[in-house]
Backbone bond lengths (Angstrom), bond angles and torsions (degrees), N, CA, C in turn:
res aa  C-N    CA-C-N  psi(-1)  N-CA   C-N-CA  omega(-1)  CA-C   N-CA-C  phi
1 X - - - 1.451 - - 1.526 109.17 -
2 X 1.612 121.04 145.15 1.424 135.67 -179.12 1.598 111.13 -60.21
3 X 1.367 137.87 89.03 1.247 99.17 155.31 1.824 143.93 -12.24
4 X 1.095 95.16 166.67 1.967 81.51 169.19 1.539 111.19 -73.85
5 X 1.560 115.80 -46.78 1.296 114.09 -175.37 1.718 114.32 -44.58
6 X 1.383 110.20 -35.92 1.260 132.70 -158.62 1.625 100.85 -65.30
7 X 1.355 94.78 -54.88 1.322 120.36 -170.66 1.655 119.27 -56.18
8 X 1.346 95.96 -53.21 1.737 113.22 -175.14 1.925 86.84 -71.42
9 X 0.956 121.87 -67.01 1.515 108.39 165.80 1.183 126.05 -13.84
10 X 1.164 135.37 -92.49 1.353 160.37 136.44 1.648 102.00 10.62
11 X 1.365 105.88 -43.00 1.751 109.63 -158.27 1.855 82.75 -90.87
12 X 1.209 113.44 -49.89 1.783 121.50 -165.71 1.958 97.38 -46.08
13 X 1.677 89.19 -57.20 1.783 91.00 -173.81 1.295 112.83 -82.20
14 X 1.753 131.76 18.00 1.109 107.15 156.06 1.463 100.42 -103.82
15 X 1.432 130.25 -3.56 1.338 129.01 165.59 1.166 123.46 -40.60
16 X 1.596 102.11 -60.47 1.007 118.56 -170.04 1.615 135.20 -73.72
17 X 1.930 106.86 -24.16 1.072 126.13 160.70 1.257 116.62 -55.47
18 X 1.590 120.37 -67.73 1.556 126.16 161.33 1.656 132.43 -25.44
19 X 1.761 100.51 -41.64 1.835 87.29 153.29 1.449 115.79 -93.27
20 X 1.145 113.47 -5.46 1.519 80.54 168.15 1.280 129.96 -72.23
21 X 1.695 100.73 -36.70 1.599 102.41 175.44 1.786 117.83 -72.82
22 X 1.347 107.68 -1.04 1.469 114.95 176.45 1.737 105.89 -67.42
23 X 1.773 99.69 -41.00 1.226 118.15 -169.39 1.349 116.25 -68.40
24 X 1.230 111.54 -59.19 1.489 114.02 157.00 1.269 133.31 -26.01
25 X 1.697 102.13 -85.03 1.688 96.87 147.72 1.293 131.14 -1.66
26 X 1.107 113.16 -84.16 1.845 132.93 -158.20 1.824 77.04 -61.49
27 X 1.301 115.69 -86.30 1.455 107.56 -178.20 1.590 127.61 -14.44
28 X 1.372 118.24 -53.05 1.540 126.09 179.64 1.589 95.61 -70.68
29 X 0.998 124.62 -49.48 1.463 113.89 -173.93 1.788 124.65 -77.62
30 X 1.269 99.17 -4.14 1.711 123.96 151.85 1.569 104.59 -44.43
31 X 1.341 91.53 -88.03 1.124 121.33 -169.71 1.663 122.24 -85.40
32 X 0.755 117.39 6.78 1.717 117.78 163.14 1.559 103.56 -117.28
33 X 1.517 109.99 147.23 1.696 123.54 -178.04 1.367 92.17 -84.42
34 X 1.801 98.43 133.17 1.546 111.77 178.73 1.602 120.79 -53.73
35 X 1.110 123.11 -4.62 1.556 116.68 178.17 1.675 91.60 -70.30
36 X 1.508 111.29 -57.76 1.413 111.44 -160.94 1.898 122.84 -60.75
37 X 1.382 93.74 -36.56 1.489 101.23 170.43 1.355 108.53 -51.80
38 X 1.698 111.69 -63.68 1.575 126.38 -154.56 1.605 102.11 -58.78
39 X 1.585 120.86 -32.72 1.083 140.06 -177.84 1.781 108.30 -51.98
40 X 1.460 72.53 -66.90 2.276 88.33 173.58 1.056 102.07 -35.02
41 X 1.646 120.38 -66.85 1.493 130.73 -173.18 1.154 111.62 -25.53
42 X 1.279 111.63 -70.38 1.428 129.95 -142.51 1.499 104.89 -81.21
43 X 1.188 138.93 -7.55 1.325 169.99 148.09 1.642 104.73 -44.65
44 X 1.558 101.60 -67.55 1.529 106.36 -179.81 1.192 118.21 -71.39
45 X 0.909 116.47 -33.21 1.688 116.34 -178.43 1.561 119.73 -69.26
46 X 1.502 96.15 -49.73 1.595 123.64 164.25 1.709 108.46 -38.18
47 X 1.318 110.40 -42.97 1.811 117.07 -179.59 1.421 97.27 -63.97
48 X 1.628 97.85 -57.41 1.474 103.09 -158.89 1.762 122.72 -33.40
49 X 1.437 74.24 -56.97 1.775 95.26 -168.85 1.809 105.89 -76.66
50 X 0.921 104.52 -28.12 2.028 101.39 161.64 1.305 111.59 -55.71
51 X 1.430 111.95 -46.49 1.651 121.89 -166.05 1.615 100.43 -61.15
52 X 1.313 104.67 -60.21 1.746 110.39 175.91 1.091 131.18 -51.72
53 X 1.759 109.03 -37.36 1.322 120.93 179.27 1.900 115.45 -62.77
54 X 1.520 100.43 -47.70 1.147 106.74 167.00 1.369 134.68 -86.16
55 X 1.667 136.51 -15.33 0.799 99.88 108.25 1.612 169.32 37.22
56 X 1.327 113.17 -87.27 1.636 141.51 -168.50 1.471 104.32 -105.83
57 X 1.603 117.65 -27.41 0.869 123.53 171.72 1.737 109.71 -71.01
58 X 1.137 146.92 -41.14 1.505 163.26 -65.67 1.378 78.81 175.38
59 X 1.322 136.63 -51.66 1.702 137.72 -178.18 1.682 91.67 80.34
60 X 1.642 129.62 64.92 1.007 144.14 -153.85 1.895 88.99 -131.43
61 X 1.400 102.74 -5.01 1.615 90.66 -155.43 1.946 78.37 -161.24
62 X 1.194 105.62 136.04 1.464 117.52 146.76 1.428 114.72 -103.88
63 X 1.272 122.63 117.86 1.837 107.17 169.22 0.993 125.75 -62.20
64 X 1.553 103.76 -34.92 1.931 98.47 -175.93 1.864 106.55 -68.52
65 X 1.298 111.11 -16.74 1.842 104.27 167.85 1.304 114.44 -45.19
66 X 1.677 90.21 -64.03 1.652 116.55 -168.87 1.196 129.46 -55.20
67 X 1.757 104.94 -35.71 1.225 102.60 178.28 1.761 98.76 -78.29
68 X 1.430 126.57 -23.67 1.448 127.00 176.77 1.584 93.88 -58.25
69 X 1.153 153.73 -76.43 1.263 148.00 -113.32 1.635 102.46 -101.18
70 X 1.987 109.70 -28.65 0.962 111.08 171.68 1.452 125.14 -60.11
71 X 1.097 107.61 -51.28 1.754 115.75 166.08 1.648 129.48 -79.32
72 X 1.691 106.41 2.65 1.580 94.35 139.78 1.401 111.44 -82.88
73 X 1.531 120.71 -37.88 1.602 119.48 -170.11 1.673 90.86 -44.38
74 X 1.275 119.07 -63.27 1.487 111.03 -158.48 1.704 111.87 -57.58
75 X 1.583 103.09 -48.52 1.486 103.43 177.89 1.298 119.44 -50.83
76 X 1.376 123.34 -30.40 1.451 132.09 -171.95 1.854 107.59 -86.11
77 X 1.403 116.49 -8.42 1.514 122.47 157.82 1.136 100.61 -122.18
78 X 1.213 133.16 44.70 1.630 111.00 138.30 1.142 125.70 -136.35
């Protein structure tokens, strides 16, 4: 288990990671024409939901766990 120091650490550098890639982001989407971004998008998401699907398909994953474990993760940070 994290100490607190560990922890508030841990929480600072994922802060801080998260804007950067916010920053980035916003930057690429400056400068790239929205077909091409939305395109990227739609790419990732498109994986995403294959990955899960199969997965679930494969019985690699129960949801009703996940959605259990997901909402201790959250209960257990908030």
């Amino acid at each position: 288990m994290l100490s607190s120091d560990e922890f508030e650490r841990s929480q600072r550098q994922n802060v801080q990671e998260r804007r950067a890639f916010i920053k980035r982001w916003a930057e690429y989407v400056r400068t790239h024409d929205d077909e091409e971004w939305s395109r990227q998008q739609n790419k990732l998401i498109d994986s995403r939901l294959q990955s899960a699907n199969e997965m679930a398909r494969d019985g690699d994953t129960d949801p009703v766990a996940f959605a259990k474990a997901r909402e201790q993760r959250d209960s257990d940070q908030g």
